[in-house]
C-alpha positions in Angstrom: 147.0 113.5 76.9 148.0 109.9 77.6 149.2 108.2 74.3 150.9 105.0 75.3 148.7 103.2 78.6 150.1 100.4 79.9 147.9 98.2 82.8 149.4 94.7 84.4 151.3 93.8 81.1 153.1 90.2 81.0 154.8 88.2 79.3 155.8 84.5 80.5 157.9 82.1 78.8 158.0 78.5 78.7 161.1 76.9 78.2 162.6 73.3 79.5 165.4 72.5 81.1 168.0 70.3 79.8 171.4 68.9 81.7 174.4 68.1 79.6 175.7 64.7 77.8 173.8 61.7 75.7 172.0 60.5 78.4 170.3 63.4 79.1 169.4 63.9 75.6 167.6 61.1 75.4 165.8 61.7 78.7 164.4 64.4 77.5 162.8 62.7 74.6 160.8 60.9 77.4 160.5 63.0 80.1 161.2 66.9 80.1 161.1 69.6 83.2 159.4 72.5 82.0 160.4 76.0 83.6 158.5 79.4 82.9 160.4 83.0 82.1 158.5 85.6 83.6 160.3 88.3 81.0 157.3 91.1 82.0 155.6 90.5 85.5 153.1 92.9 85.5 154.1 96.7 84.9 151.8 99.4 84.3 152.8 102.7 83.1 151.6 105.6 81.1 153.2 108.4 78.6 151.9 111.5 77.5 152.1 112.5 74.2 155.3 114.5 72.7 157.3 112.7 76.0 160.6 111.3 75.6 160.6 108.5 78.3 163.6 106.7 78.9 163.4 102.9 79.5 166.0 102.2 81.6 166.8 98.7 83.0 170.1 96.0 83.0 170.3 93.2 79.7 167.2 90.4 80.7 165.0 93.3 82.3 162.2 92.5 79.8 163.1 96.4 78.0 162.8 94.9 74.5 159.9 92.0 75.2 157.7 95.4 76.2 158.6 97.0 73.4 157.7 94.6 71.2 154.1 94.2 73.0 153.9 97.9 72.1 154.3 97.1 68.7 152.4 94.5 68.1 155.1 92.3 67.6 154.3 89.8 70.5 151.0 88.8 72.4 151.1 89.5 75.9 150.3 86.7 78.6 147.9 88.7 80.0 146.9 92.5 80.3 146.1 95.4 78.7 147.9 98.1 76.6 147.1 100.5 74.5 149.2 102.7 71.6 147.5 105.9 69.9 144.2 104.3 71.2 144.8 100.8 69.6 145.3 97.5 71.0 148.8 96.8 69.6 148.6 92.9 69.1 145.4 93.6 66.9 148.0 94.8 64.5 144.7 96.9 62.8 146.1 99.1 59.7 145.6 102.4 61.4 147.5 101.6 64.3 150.5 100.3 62.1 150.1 103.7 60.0 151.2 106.1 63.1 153.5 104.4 65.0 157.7 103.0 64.0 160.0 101.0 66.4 163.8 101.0 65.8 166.3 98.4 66.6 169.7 98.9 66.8 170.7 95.3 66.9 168.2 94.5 64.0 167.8 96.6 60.5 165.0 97.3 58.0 167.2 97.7 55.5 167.7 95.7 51.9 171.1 94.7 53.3 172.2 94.3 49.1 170.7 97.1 48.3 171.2 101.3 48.5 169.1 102.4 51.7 166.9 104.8 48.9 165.7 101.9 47.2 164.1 101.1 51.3 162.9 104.4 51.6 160.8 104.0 48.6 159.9 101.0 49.4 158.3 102.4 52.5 157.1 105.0 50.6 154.1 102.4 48.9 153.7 100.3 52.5 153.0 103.5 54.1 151.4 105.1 51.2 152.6 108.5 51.4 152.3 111.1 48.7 154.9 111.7 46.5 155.4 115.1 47.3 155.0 114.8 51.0 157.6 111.5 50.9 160.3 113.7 48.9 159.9 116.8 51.7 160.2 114.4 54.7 163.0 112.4 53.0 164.9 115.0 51.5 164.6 117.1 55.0 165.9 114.0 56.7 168.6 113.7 54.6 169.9 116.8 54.5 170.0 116.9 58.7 171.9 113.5 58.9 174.1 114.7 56.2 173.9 111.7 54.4 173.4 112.7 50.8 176.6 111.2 49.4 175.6 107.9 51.0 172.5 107.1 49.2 173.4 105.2 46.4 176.2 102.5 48.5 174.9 99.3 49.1 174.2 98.9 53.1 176.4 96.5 53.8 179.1 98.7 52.6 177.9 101.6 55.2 179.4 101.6 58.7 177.1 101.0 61.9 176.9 104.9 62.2 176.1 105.5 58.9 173.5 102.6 58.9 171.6 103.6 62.1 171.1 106.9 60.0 169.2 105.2 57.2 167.3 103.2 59.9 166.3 106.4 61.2 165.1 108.0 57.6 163.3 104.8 56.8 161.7 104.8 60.1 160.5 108.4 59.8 159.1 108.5 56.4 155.5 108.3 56.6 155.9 110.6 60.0 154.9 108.4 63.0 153.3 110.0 66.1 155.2 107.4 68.1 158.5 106.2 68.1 160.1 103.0 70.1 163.5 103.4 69.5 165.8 100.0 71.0 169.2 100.8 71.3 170.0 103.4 68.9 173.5 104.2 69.7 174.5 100.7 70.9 177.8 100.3 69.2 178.3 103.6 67.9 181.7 105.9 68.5 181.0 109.2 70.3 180.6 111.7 67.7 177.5 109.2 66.1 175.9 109.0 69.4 176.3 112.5 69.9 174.6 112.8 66.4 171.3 110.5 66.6 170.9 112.1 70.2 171.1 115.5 68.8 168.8 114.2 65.7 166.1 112.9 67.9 166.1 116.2 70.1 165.5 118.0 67.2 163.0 115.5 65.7 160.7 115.3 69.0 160.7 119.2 69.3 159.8 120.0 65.8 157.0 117.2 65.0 155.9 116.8 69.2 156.3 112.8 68.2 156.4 110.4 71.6 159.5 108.5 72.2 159.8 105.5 74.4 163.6 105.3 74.5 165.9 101.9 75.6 169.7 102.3 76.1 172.3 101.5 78.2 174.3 104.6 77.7 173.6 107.3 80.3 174.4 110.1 78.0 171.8 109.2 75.6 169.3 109.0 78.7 170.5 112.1 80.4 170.6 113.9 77.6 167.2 113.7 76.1 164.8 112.2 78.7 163.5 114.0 81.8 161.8 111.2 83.0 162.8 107.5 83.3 160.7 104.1 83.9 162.9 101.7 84.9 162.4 97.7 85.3 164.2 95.1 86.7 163.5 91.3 86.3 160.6 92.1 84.6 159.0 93.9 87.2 158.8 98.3 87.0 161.0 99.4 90.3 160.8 103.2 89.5 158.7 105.9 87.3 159.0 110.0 87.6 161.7 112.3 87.4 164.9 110.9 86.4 167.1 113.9 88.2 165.0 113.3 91.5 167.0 109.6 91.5 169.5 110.7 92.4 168.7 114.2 93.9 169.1 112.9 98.2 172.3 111.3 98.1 176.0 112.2 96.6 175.7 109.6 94.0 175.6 109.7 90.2 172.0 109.2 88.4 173.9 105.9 87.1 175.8 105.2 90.7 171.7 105.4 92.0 170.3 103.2 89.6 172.4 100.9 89.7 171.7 100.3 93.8 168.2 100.3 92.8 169.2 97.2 90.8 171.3 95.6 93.4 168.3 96.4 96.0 165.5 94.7 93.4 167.6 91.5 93.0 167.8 91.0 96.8 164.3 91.4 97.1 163.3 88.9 93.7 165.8 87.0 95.7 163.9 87.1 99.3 161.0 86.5 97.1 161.8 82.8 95.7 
């Protein structure tokens, strides 16, 4: 069953341009040249539900502007998506009830306060049960092994640690689907190794759908067996992501990365 249908999505920017020095400045108060950012340019794409998809593409791609569409967090330009049968952007309660996005660059978090205090928290936005919060909490808990870290303020935890409670406070009213934006980016090996192994286990025991962004290879390898990846906005590959590189002596990275190299040319022939 198809969870997440994507059809001709954009998103366009306008922006203006601006040369350096006084002068300009005031020109600009006159007279401006305004430029557009095509940051999506029309992808469509589909998941099926309990997938782990990686979504794979170089820093500008337009990875985190989708996934933000997906959520509900920006309007798209033009055309049409759809999450757990809702229109994202209409932001209606039932849709924001089943789904979570993660950000590794961003947090969720109280940063004053204990990450408990934003479980519960998210506990009454969610409205979850008492009992059913303290089973999913505590069971969440207990796999991170991060019991003796509830009651330190955040910004006293390291990035690891933190992308742990990001995690829990994510997770706590259960979402069906998961958009999770650079979970690992900054973390040492044995954390990486961690959230990979956590999300593994987390897809295989609840069959939640996980649209995955990162620009470690290990983190895609490991849990995704199928990639969609976009470059310059546009989507340059979708299927298997061991049949990328399964004709020629390269590595799955070494292959992706000349699909990069062989998009920009054509953008390039393009303009």
């Amino acid at each position: 069953m198809q969870i997440i249908k994507v059809e001709n999505l954009k998103k366009h920017y306008d922006y203006y341009q601006k040369d350096q020095g006084l002068k300009n400045s005031f020109k600009n108060m006159v007279k401006r040249k305004k430029l557009k950012k095509e940051a999506v340019n029309g992808i469509t794409f589909n998941v099926n539900a309990g997938e782990i998809v990686g979504f794979i593409g170089p820093n500008g791609a337009g990875k985190t502007t989708t996934l933000k569409m997906l959520s509900g967090i920006l309007y798209p330009t033009s055309g049409i998506a759809t999450v757990g049968g809702y229109i994202p952007w209409e932001r209606k309660k039932a849709f924001k009830m089943g789904f979570s996005i993660v950000m590794g660059q961003k947090t969720q978090l109280n940063w004053d306060l204990p990450a408990v205090e934003s479980f519960n928290l998210n506990k009454y936005i969610y409205e979850v049960d008492d009992t059913e919060f303290k089973r999913t909490v505590d069971e969440l808990i207990e796999i991170l092994e991060v019991e003796p870290l509830l009651k330190t303020q955040v910004r006293r935890l390291s990035l690891g640690e933190r992308m742990k409670m990001e995690l829990i406070a994510a997770l706590v009213h259960r979402p069906k689907i998961i958009f999770l934006d650079e979970p690992t980016i900054g973390l040492d090996f044995i954390s990486q190794k961690t959230i990979r192994e956590f999300i593994r286990r987390y897809n295989e025991e609840t069959g939640a759908t996980i649209l995955l962004t990162s620009h470690y290879m290990n983190d895609i390898e490991s849990l995704c067996k199928r990639a969609i990846i976009i470059n310059d906005g546009l989507l340059i590959y979708d299927g298997n992501l061991a049949d990328i590189a399964a004709n020629s002596d390269a590595s799955i990275e070494e292959a992706i990365e000349k699909m990069y190299n062989n998009a920009e040319s054509e953008s390039i022939e393009r303009r």
